[in-house]
N, CA, C and O atoms as a CHARMM CRD file, in Angstrom:
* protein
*
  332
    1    1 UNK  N    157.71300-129.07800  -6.51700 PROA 1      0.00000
    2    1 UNK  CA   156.87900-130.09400  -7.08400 PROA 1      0.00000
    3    1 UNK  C    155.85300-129.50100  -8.04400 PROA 1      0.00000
    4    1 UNK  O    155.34100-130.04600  -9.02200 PROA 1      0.00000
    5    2 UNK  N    155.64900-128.21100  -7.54100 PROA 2      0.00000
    6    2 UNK  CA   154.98800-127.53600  -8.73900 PROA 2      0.00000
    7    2 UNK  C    155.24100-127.62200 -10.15500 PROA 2      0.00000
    8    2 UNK  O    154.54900-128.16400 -11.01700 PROA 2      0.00000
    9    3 UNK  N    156.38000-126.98400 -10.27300 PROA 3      0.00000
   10    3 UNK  CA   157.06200-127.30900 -11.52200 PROA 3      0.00000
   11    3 UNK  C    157.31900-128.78500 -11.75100 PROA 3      0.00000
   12    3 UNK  O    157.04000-129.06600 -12.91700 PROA 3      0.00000
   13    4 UNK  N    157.62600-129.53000 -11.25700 PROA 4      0.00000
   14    4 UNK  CA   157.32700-130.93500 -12.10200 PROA 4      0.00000
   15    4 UNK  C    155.99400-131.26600 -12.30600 PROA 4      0.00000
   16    4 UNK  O    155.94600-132.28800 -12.99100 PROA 4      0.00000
   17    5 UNK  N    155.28500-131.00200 -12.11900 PROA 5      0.00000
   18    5 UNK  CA   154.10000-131.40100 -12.43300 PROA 5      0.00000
   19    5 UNK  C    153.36500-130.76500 -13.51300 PROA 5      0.00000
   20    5 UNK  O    152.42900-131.21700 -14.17300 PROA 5      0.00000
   21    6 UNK  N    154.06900-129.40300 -13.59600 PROA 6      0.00000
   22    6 UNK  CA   153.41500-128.77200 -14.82000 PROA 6      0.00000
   23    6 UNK  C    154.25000-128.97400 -15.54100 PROA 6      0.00000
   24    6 UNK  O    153.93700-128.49400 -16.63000 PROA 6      0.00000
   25    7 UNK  N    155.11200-129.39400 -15.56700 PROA 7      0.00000
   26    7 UNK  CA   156.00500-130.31300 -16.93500 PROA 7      0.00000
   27    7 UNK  C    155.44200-131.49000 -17.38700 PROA 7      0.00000
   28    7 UNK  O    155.48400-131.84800 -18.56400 PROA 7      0.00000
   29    8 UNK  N    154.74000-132.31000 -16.18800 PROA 8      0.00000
   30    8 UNK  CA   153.87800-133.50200 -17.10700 PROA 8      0.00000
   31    8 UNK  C    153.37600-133.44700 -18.26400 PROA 8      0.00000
   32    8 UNK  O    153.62600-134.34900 -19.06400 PROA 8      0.00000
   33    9 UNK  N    152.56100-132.38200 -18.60900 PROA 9      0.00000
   34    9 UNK  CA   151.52700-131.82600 -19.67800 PROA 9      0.00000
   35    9 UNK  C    150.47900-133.44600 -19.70400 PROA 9      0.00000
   36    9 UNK  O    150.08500-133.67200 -20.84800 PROA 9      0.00000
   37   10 UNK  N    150.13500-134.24100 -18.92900 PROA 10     0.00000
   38   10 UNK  CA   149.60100-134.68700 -18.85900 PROA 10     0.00000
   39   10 UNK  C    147.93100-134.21700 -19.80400 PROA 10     0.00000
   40   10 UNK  O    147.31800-133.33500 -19.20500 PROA 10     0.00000
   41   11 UNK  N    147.47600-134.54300 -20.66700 PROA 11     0.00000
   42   11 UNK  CA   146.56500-133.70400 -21.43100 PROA 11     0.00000
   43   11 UNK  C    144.74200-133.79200 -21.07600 PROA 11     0.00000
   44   11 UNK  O    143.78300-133.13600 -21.48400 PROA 11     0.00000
   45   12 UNK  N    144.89700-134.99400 -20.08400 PROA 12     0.00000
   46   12 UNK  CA   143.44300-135.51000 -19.54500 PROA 12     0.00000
   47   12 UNK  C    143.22800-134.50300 -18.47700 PROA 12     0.00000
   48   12 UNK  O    142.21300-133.80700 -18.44700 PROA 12     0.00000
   49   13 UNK  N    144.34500-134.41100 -17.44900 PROA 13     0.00000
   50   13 UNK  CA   144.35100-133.46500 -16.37200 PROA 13     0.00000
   51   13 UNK  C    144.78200-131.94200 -16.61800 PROA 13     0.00000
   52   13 UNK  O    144.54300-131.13000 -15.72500 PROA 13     0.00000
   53   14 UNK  N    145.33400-131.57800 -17.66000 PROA 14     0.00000
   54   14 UNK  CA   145.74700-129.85800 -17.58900 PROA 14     0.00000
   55   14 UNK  C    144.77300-128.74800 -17.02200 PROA 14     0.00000
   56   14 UNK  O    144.99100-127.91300 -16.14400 PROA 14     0.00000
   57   15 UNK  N    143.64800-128.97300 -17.76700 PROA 15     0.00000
   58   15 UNK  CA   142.98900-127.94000 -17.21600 PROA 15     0.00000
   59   15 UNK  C    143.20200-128.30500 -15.56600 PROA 15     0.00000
   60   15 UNK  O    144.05700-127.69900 -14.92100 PROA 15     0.00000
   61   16 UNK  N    142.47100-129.19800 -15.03400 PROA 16     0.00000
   62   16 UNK  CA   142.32500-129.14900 -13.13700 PROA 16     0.00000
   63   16 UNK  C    143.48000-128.86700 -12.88600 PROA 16     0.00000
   64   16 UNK  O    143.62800-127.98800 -12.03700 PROA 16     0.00000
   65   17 UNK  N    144.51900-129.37700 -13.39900 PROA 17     0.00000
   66   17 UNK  CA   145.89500-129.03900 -12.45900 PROA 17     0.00000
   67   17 UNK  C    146.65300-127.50400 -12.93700 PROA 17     0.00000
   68   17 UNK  O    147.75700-127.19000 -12.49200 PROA 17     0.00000
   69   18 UNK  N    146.13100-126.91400 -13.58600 PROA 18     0.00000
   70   18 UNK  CA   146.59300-125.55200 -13.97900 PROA 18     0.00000
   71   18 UNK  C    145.56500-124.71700 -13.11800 PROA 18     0.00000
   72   18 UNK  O    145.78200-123.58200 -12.69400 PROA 18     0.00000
   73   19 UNK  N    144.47400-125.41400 -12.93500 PROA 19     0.00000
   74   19 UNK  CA   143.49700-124.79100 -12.14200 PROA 19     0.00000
   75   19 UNK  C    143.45900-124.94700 -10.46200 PROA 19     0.00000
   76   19 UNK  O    142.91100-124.09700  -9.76000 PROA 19     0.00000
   77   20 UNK  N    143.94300-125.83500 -10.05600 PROA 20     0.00000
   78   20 UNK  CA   144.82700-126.34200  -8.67400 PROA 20     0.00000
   79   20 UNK  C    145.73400-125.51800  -8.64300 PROA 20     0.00000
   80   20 UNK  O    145.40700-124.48400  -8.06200 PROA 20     0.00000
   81   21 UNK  N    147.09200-125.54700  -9.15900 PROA 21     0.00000
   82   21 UNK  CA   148.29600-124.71200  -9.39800 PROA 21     0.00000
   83   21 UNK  C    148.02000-123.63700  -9.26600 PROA 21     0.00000
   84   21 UNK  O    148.83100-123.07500  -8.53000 PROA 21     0.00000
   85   22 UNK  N    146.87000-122.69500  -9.78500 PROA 22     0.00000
   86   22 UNK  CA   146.41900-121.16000  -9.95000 PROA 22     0.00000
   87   22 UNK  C    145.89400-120.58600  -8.63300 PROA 22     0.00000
   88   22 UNK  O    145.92600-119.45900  -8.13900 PROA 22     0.00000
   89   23 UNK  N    145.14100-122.38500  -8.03700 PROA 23     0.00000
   90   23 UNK  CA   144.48900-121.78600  -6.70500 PROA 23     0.00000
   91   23 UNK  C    145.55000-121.69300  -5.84500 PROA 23     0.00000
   92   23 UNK  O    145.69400-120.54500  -5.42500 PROA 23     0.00000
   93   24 UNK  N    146.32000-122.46000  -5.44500 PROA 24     0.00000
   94   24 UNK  CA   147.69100-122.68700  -4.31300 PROA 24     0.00000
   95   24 UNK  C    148.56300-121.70600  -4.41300 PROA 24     0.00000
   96   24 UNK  O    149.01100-121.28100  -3.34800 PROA 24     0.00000
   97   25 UNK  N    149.10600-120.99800  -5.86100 PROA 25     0.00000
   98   25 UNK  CA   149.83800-119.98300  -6.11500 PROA 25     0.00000
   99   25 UNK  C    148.81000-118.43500  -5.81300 PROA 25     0.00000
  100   25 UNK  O    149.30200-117.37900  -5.41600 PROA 25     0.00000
  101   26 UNK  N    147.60200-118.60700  -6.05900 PROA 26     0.00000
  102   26 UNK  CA   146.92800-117.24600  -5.54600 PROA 26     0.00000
  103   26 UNK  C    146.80100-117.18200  -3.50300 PROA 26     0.00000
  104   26 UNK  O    147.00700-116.16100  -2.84700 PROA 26     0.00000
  105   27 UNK  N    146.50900-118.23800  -3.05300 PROA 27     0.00000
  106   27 UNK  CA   146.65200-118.59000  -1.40900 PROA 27     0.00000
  107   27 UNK  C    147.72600-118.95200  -1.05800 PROA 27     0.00000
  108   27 UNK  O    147.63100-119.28300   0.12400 PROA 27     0.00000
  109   28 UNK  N    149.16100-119.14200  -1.57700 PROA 28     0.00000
  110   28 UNK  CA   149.79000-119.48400  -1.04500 PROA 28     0.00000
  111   28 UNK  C    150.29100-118.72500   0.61600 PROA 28     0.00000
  112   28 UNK  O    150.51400-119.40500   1.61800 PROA 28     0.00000
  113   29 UNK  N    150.36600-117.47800   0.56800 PROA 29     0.00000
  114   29 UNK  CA   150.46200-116.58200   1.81900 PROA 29     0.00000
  115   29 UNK  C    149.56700-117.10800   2.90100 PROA 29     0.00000
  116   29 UNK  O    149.94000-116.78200   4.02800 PROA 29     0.00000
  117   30 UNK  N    148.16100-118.05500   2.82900 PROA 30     0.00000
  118   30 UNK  CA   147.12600-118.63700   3.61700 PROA 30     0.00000
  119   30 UNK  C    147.82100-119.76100   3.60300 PROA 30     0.00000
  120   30 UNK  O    147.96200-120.01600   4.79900 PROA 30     0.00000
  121   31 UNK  N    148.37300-120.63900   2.95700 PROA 31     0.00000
  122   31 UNK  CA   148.63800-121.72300   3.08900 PROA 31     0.00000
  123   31 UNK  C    150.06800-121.70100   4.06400 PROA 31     0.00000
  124   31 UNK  O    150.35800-122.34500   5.07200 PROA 31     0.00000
  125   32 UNK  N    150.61800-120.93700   3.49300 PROA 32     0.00000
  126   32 UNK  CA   151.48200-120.91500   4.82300 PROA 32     0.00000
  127   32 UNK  C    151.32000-120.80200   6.15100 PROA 32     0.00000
  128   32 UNK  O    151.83600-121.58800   6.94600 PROA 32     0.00000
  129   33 UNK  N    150.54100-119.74800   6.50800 PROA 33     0.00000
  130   33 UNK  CA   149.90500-119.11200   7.89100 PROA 33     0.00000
  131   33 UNK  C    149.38900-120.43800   8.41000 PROA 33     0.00000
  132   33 UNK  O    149.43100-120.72200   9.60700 PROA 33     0.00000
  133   34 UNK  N    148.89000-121.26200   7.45900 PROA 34     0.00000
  134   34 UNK  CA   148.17200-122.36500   8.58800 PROA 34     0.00000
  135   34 UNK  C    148.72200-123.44600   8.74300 PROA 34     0.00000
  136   34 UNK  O    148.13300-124.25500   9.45900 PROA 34     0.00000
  137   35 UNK  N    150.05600-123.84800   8.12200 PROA 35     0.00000
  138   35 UNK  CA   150.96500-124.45900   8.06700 PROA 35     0.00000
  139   35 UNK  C    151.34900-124.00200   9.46900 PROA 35     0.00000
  140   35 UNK  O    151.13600-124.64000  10.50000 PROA 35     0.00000
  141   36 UNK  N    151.98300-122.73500   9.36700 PROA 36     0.00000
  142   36 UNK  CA   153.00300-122.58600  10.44400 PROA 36     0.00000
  143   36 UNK  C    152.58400-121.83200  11.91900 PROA 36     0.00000
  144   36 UNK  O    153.31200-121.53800  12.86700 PROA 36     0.00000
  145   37 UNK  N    150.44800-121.55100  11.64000 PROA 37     0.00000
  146   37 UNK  CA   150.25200-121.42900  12.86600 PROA 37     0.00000
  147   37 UNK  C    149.44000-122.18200  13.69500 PROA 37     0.00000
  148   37 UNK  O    148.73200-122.76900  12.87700 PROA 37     0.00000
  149   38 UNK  N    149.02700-122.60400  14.98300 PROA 38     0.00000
  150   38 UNK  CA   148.44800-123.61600  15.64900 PROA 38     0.00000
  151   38 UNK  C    146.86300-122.80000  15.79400 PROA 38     0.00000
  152   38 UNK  O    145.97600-123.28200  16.49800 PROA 38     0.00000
  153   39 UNK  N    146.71900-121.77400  15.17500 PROA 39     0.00000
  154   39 UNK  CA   145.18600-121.27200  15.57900 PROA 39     0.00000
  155   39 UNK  C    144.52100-121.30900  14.25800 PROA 39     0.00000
  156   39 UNK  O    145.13900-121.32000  13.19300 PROA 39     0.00000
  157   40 UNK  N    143.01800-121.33100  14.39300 PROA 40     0.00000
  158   40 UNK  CA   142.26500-121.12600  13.42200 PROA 40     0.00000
  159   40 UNK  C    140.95100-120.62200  13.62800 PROA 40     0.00000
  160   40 UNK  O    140.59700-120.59900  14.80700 PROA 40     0.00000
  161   41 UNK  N    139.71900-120.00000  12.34100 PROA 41     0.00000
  162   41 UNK  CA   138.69400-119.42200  13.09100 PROA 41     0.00000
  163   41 UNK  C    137.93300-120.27500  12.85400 PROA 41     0.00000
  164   41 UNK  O    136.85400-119.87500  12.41500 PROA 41     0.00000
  165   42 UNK  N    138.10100-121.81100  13.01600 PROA 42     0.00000
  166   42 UNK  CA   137.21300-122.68000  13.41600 PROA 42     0.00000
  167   42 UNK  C    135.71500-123.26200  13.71600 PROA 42     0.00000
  168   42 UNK  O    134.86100-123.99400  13.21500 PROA 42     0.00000
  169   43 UNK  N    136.00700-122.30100  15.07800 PROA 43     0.00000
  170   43 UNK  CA   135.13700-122.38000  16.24400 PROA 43     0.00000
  171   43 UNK  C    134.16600-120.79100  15.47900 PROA 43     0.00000
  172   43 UNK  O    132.98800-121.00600  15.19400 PROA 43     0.00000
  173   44 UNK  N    134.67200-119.46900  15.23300 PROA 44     0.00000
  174   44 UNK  CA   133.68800-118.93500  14.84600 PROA 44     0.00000
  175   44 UNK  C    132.50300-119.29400  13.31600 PROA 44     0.00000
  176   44 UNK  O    131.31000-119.05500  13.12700 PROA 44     0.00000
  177   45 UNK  N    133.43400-119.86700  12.59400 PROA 45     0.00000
  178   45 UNK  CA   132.99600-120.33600  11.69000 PROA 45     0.00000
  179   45 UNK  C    131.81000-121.48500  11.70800 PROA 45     0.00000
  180   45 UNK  O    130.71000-121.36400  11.16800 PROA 45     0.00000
  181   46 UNK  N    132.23300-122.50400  12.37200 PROA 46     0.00000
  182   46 UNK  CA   131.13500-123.26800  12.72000 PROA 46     0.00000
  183   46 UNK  C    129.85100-122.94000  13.41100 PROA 46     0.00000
  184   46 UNK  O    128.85100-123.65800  13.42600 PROA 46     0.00000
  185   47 UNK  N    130.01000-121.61000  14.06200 PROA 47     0.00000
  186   47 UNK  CA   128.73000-120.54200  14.91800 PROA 47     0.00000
  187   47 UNK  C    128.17900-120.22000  13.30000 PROA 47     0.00000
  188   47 UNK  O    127.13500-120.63500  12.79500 PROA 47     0.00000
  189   48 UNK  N    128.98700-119.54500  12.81100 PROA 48     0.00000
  190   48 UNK  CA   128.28000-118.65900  11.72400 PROA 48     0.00000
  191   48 UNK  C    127.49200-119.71600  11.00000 PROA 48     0.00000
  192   48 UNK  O    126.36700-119.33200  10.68200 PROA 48     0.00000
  193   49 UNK  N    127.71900-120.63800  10.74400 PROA 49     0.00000
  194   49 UNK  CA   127.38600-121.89000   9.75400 PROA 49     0.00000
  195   49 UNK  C    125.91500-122.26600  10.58800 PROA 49     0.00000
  196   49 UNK  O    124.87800-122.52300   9.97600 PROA 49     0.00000
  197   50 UNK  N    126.00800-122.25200  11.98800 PROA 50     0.00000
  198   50 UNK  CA   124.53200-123.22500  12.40300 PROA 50     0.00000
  199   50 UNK  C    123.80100-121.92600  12.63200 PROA 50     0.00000
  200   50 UNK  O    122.81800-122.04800  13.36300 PROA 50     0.00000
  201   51 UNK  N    124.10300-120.41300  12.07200 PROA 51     0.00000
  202   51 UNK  CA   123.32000-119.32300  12.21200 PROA 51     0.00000
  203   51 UNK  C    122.43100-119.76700  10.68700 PROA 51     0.00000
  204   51 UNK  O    121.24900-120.06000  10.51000 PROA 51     0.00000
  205   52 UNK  N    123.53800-119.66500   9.78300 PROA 52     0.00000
  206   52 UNK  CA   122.44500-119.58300   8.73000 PROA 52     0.00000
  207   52 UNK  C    121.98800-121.04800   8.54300 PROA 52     0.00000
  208   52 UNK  O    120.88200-121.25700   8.04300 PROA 52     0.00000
  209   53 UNK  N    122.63300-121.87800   8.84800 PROA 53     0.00000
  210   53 UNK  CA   121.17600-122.99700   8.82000 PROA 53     0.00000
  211   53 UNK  C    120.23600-122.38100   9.54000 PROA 53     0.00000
  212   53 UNK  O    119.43500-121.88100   8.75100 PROA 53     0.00000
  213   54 UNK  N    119.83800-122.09700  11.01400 PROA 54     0.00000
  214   54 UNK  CA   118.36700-122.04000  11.37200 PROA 54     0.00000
  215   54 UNK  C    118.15600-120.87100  10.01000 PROA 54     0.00000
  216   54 UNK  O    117.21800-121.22300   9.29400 PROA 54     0.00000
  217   55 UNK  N    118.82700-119.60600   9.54500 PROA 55     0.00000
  218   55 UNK  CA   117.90800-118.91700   9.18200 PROA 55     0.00000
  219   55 UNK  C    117.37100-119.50300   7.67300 PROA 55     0.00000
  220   55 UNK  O    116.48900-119.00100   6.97600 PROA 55     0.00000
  221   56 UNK  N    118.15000-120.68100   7.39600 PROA 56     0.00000
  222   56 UNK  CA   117.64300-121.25800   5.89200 PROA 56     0.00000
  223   56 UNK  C    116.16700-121.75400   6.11900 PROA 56     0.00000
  224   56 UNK  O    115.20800-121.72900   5.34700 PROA 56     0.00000
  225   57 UNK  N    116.28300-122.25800   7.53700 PROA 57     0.00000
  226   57 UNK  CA   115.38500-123.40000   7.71800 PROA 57     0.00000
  227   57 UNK  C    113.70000-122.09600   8.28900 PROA 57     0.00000
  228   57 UNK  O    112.51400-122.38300   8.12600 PROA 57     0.00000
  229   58 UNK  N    114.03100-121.31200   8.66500 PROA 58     0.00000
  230   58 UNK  CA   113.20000-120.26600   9.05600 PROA 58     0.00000
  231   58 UNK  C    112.69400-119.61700   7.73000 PROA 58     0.00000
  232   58 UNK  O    111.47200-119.50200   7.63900 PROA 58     0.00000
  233   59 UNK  N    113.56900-119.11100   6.53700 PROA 59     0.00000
  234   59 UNK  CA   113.60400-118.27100   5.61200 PROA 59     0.00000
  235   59 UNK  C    111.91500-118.11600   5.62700 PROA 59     0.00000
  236   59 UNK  O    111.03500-118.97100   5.73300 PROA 59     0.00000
  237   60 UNK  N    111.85600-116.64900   5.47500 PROA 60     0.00000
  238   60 UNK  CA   110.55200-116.10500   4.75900 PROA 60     0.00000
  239   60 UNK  C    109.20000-116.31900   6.16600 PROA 60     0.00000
  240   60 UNK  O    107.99900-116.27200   5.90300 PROA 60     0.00000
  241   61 UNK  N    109.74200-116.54200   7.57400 PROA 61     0.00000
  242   61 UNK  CA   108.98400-116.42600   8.56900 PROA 61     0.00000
  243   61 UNK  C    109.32200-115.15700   9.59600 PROA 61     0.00000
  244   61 UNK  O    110.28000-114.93400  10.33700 PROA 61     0.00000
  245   62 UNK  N    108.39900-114.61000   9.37300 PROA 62     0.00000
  246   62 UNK  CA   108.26800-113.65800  10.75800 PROA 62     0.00000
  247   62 UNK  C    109.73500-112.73300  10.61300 PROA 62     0.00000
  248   62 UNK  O    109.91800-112.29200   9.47800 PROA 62     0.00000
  249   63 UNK  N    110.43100-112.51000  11.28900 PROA 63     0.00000
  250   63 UNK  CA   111.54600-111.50800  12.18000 PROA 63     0.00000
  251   63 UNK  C    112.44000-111.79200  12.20300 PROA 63     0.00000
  252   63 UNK  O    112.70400-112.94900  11.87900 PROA 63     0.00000
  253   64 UNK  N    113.62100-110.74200  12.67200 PROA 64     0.00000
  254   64 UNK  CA   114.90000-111.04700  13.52600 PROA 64     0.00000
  255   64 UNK  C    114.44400-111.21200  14.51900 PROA 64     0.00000
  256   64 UNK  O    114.83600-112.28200  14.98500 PROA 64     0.00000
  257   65 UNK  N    113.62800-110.58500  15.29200 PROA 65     0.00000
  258   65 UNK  CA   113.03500-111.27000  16.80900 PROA 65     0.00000
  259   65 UNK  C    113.28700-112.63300  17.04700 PROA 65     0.00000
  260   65 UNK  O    114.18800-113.24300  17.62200 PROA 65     0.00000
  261   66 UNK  N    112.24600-112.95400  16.44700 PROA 66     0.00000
  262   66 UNK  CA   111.83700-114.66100  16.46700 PROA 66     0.00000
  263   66 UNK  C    113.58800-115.51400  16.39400 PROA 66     0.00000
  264   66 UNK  O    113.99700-116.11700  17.38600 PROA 66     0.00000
  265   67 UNK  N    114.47100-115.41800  15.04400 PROA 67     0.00000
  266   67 UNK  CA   115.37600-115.41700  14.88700 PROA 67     0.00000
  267   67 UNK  C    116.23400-115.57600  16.23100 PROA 67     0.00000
  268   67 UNK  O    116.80700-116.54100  16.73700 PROA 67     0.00000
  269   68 UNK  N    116.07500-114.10900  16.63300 PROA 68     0.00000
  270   68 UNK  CA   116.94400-114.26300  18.16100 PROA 68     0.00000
  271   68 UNK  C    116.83600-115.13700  19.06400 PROA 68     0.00000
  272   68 UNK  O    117.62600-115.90700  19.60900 PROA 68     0.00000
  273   69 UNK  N    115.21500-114.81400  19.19900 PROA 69     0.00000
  274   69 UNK  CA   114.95700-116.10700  20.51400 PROA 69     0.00000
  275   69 UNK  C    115.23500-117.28300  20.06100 PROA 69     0.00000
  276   69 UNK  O    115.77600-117.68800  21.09000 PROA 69     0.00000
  277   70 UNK  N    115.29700-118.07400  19.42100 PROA 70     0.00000
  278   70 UNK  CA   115.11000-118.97900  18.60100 PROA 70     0.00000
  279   70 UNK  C    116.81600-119.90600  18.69000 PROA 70     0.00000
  280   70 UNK  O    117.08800-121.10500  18.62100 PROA 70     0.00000
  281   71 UNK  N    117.46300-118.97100  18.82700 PROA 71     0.00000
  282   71 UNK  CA   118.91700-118.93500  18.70900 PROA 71     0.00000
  283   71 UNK  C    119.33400-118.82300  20.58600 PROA 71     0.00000
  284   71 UNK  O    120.31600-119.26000  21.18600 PROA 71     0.00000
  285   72 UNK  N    118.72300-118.43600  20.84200 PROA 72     0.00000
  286   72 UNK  CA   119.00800-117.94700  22.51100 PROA 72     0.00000
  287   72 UNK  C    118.87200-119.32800  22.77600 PROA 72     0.00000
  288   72 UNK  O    119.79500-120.06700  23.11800 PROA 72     0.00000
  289   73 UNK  N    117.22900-119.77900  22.54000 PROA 73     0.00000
  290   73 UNK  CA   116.82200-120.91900  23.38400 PROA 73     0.00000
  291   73 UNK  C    117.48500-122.58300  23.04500 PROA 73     0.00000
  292   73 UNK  O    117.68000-123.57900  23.74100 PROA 73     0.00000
  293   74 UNK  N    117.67500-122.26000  21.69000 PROA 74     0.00000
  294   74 UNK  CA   118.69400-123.63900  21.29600 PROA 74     0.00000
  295   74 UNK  C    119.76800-123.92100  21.86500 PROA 74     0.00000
  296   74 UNK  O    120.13200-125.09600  21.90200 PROA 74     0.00000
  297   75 UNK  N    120.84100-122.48900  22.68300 PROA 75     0.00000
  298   75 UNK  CA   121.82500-122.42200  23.12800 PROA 75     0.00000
  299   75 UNK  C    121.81200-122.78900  24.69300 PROA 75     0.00000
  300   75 UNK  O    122.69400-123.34000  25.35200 PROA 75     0.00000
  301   76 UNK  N    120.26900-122.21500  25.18100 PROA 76     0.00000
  302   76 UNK  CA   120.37400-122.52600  26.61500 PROA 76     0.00000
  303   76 UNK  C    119.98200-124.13000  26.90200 PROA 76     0.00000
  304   76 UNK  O    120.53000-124.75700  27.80900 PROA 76     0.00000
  305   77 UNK  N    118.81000-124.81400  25.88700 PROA 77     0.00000
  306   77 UNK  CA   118.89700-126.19600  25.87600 PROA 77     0.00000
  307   77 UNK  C    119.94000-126.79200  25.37700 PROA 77     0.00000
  308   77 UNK  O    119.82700-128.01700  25.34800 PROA 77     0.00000
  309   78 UNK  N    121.47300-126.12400  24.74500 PROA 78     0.00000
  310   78 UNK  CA   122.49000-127.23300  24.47500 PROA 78     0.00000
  311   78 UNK  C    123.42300-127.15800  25.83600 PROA 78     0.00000
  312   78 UNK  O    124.18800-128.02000  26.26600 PROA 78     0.00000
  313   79 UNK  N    123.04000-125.51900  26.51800 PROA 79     0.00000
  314   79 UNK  CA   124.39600-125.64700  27.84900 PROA 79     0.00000
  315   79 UNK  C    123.63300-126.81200  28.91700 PROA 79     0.00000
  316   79 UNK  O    124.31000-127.53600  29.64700 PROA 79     0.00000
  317   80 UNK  N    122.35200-126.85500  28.88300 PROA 80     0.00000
  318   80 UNK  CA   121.86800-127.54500  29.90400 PROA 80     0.00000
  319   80 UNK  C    122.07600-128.93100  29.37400 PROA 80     0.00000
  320   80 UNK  O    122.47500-129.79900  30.15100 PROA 80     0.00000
  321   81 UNK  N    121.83900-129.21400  28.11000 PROA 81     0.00000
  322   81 UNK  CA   122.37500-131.00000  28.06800 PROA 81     0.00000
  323   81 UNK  C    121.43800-131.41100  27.37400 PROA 81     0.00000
  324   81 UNK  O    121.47400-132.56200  26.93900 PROA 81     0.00000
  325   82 UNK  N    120.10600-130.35400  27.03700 PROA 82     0.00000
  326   82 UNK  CA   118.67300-131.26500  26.70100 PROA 82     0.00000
  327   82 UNK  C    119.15200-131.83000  25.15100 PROA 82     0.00000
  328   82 UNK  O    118.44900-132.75800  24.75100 PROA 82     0.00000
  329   83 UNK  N    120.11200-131.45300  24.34100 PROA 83     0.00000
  330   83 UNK  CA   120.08900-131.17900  22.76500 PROA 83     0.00000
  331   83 UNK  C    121.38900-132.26400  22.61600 PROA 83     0.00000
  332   83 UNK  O    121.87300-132.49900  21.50900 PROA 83     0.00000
């Protein structure tokens, strides 16, 4: 379908779809893997993501200390239920 589509020459869309086409043909080896496997890094990813929110939301205060605790205690008020 690739190739039909870059036969359109459609002239409103070329650039995005040569630029689509460029991305899928450079990942295609990723696009497969997640096609054909049932795991993903998900779950670490979404950790890493609510790390640097607090540290966006912290930026330019105090420590990694603070940081840590900060991160400890959000985790022990979400296992307990308070959050």
């Amino acid at each position: 379908w690739i190739t039909k589509v870059k036969d359109l020459k459609i002239s409103e869309l070329n650039s995005f779809i040569n630029s689509f086409i460029n991305g899928l043909q450079n990942d295609y080896e990723s696009i497969l893997n997640a096609i054909k496997f049932d795991y993903s890094n998900g779950l670490a990813e979404g950790n890493v993501n609510k790390l640097k929110n607090i540290k966006r939301v912290m930026y330019g205060r105090n420590s990694f200390k603070l940081l840590r605790h900060k991160i400890i205690m959000l985790e022990k008020l979400r296992k307990s239920g308070s959050i």
